[in-house]
Backbone as a ProteinNet text record, in pm:
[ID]
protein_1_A
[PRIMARY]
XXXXXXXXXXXXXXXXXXXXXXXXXXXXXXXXXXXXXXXXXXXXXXXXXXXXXXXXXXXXXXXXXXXXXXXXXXXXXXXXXXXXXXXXXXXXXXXXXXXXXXX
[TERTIARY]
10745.6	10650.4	10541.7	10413.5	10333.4	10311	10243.5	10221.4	10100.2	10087.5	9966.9	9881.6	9776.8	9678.8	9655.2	9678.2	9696.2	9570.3	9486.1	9340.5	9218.9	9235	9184.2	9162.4	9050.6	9035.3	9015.4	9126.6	9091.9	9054.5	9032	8972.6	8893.8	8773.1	8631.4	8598.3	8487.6	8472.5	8354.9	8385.8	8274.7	8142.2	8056.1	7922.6	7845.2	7705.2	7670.7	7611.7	7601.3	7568.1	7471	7366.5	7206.6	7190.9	7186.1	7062.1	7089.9	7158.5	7210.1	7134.1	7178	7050.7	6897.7	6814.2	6693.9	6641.5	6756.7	6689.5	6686.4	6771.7	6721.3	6667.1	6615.9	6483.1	6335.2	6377.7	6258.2	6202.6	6349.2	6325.7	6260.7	6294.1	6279.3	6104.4	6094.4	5920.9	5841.9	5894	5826.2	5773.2	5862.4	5927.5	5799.4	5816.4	5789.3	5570.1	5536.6	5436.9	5346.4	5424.4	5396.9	5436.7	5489.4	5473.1	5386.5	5289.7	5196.5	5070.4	5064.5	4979.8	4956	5072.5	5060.5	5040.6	5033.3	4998.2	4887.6	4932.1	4762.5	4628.5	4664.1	4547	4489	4626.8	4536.1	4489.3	4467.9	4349.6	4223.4	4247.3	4126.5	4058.9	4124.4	4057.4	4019.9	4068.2	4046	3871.7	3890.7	3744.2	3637.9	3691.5	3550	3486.3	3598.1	3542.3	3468.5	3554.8	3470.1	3343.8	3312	3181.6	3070.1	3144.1	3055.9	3028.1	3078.5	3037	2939.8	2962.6	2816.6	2736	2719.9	2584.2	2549.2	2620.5	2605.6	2543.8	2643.8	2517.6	2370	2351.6	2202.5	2163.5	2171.3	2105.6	2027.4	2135.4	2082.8	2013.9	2056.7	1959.9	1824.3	1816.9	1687	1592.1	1646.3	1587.4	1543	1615.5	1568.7	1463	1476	1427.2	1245.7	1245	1156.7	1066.6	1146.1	1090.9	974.2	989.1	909	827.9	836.3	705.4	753	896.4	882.4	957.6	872.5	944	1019.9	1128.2	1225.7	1200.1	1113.5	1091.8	1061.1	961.1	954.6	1071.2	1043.3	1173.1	1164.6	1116.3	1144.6	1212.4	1228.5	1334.4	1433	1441.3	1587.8	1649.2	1541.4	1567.9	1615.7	1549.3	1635.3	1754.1	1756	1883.6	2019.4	1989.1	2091.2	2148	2012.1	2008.5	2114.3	2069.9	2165.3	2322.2	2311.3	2491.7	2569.8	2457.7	2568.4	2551	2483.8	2452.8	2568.3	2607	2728.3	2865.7	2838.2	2975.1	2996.5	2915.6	2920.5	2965.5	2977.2	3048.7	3151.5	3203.7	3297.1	3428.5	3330.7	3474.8	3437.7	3347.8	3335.9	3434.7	3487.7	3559.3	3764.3	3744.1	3877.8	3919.3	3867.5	3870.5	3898.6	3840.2	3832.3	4009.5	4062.7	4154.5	4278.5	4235.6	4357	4392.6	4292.6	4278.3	4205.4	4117.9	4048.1	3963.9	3866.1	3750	3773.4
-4340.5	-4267.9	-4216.5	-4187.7	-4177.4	-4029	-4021.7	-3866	-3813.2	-3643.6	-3630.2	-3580.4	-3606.6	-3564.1	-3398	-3366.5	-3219.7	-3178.5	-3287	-3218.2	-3180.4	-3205.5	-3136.6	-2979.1	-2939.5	-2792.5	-2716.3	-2678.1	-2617.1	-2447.9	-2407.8	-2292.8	-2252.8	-2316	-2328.2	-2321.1	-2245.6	-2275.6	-2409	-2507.5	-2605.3	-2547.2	-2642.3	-2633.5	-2724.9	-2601.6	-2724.2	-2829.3	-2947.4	-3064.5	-3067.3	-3162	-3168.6	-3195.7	-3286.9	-3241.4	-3099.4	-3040.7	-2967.8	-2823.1	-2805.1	-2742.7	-2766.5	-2873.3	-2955.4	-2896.7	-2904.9	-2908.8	-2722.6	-2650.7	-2499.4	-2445.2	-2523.3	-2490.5	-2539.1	-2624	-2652.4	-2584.8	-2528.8	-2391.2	-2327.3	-2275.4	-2153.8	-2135.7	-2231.9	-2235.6	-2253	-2354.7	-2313.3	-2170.1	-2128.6	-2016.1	-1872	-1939.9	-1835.7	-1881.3	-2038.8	-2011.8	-1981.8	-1990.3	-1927.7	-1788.8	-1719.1	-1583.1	-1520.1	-1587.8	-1549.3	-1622	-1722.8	-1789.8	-1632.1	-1600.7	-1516.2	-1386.8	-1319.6	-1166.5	-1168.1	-1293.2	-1250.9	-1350.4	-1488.9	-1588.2	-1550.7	-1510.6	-1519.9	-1417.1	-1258.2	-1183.3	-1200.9	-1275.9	-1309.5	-1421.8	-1519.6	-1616.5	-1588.1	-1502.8	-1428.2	-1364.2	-1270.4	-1230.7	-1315.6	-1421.8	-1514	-1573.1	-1615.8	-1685.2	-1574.7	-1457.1	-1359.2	-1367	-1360.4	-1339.4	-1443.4	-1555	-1674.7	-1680.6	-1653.9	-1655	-1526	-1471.8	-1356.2	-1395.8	-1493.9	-1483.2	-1624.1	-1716.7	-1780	-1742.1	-1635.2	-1565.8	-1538.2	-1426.7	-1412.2	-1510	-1637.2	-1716.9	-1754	-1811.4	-1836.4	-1742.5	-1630.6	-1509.1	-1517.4	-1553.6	-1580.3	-1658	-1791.9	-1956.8	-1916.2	-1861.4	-1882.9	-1775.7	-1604.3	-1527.4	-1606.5	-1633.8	-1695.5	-1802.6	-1897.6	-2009.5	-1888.1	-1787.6	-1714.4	-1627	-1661.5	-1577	-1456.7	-1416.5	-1269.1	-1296.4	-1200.3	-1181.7	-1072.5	-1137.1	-1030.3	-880.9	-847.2	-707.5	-626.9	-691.5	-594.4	-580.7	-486.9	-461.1	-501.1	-637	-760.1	-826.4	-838.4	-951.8	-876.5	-719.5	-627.5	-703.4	-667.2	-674.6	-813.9	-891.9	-1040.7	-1034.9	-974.2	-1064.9	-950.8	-841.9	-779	-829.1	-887.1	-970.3	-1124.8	-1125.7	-1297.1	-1265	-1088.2	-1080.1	-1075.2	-1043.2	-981.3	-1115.3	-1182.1	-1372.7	-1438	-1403.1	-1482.9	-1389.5	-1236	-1186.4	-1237.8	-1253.1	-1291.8	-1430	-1516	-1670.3	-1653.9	-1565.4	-1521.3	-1484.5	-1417.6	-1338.9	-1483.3	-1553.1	-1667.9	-1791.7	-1793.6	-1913.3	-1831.3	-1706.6	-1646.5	-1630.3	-1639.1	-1621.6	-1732.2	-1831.3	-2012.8	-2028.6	-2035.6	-2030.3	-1977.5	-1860.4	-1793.2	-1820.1	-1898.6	-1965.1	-1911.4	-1765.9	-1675.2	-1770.4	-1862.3	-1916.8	-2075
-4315.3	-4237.1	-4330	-4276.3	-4345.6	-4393	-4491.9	-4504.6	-4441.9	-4362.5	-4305.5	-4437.9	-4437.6	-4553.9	-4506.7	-4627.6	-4663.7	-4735.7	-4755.1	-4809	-4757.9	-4632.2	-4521.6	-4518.1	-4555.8	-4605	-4424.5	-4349.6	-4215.6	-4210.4	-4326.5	-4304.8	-4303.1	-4308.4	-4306.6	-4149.5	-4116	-3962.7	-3928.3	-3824.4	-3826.4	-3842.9	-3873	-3912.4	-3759.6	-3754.2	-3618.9	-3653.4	-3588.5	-3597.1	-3613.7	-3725.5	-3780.3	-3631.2	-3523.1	-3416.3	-3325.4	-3306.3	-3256.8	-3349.3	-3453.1	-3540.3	-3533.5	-3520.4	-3541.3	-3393.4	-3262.3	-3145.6	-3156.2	-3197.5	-3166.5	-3258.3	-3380	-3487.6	-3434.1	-3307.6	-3230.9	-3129.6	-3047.7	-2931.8	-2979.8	-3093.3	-3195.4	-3227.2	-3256.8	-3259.1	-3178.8	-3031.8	-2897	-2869.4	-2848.6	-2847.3	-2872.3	-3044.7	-3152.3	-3068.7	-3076	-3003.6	-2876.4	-2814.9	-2710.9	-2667.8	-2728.9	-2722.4	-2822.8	-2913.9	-2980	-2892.7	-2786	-2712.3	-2593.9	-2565.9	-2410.8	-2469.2	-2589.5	-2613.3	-2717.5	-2798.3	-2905.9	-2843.2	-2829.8	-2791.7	-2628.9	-2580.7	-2420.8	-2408.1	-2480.2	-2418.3	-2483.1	-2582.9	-2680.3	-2559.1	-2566.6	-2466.7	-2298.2	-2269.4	-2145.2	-2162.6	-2242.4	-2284.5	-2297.4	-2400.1	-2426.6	-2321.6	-2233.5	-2088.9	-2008.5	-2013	-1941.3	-2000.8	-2111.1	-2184.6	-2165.5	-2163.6	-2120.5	-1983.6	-1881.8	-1740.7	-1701	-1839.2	-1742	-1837.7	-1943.1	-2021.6	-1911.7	-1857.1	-1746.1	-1661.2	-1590.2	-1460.7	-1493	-1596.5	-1657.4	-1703.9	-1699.9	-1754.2	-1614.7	-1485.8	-1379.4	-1320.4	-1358.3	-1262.6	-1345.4	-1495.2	-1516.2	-1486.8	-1462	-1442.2	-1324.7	-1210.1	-1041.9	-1049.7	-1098.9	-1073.5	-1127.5	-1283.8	-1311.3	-1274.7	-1177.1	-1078.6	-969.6	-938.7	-844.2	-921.9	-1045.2	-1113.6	-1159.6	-1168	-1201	-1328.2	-1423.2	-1569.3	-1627.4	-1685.4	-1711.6	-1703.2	-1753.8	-1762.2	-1668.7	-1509.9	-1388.7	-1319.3	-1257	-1123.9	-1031.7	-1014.9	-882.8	-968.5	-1102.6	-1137.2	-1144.2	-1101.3	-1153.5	-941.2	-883.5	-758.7	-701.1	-800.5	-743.8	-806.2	-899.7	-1004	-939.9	-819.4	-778.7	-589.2	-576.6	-448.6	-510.7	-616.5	-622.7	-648.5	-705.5	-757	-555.2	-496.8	-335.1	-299.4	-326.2	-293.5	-306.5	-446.1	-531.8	-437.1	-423.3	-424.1	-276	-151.8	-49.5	-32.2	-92.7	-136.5	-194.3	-259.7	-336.4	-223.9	-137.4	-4.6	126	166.4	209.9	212.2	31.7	15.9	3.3	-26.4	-25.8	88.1	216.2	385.5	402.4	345.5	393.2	297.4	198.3	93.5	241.2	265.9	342.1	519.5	523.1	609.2	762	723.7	822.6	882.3	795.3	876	948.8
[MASK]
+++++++++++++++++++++++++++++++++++++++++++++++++++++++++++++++++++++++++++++++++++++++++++++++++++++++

């Protein structure tokens, strides 16, 4: 009969398996970026867009106001460019009525 091999060191506890390691050193950095995506990048990037859609708006409130002759500086271009924000905000509650299905 044979002998059982006795060099079998069983007191060691297993080790996890290289993919089994590889795949939760990969969670691990998902992980690690996207919770630096959702608290540091996205209010940064939240802002910039904010920032760009109103240098957007004043851009258009300049081009149209200016198509009718008025230049930045009188108060018919203060008066259009507050007539075009209830313009915009009135399309704004237009398409959220249409969305919810009011109109």
């Amino acid at each position: 009969m044979a002998k059982a091999n006795s060099s079998i060191d069983t007191s060691r506890p297993d080790r996890f398996p290289l993919p089994a390691t590889g795949y939760a050193l990969l969670f691990a950095g998902l992980a690690a970026y996207g919770l630096y995506a959702f608290f540091i990048s996205g209010p940064a990037m939240r802002d910039a867009a904010r920032a760009d859609l109103e240098r957007a708006i004043a851009d258009e409130n300049r081009q149209f106001c200016e198509t009718f002759g008025m230049s930045p500086t009188s108060a018919a271009f203060a008066t259009c460019s507050k007539e075009l924000t209830i313009i915009r905000q009135k399309q704004v509650d237009r398409d959220n009525a249409a969305a919810q299905g009011i109109l």
